[in-house]
Legacy VTK file of the C-alpha trace (Angstrom):
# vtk DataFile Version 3.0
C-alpha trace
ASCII
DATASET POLYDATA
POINTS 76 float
52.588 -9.081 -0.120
49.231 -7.928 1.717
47.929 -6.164 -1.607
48.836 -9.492 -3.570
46.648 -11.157 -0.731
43.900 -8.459 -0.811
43.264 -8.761 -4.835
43.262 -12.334 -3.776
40.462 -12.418 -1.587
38.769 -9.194 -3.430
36.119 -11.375 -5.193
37.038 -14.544 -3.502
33.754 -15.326 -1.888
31.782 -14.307 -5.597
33.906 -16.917 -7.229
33.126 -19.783 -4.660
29.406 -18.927 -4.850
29.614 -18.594 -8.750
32.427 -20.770 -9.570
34.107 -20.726 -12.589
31.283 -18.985 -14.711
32.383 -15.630 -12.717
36.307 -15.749 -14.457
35.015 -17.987 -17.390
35.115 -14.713 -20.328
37.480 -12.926 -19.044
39.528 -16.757 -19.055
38.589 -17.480 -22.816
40.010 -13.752 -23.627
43.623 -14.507 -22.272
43.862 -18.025 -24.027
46.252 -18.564 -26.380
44.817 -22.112 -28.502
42.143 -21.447 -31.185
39.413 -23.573 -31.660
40.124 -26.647 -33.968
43.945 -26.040 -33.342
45.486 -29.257 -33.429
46.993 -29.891 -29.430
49.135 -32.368 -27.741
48.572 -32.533 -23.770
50.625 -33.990 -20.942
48.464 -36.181 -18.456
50.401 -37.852 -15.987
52.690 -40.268 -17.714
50.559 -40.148 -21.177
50.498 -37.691 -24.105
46.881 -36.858 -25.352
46.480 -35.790 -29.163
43.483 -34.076 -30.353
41.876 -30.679 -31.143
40.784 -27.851 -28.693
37.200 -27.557 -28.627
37.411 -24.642 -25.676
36.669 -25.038 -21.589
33.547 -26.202 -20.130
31.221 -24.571 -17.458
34.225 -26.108 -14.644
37.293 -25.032 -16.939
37.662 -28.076 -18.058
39.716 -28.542 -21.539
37.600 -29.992 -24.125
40.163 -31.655 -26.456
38.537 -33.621 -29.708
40.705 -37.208 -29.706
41.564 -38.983 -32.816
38.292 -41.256 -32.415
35.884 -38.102 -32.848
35.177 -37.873 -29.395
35.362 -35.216 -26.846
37.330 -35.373 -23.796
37.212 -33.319 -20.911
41.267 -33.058 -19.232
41.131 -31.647 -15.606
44.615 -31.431 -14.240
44.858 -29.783 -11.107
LINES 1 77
76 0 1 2 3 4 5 6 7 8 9 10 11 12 13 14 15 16 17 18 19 20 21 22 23 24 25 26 27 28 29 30 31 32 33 34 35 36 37 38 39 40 41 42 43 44 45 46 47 48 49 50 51 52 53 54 55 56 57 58 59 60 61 62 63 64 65 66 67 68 69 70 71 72 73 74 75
């Protein structure tokens, strides 16, 4: 458990100095949804439709809806 903890905290401070720009390639790398790729996304009690347009500067998805505009979904 302490080495799970220690990787933890390893770069811990860098990240909340940097934010999510630090983790951001290494982030896009390990994703699975390819740009364009048509999506469906859980929000609360709603289902969002659209396209994946990638993750902003926060993490953000960026999912294109139906009405040709982009939508940023933070959950968590």
């Amino acid at each position: 458990m302490q080495k799970i903890i220690d990787q933890f905290f390893l770069n811990y401070e860098k990240f909340l100095l940097t934010g999510f720009s630090m983790i951001k390639g290494d982030y896009e790398k390990r994703n699975v949804l390819k740009d364009g790729e048509l999506i469906k996304v859980a929000v609360f009690n709603r289902v969002k439709n659209g396209y994946f347009k990638g993750f902003n500067s926060n993490g953000t998805l960026i999912l294109l809806n139906a009405d040709g505009l982009l939508e940023n979904i933070n959950m968590g």
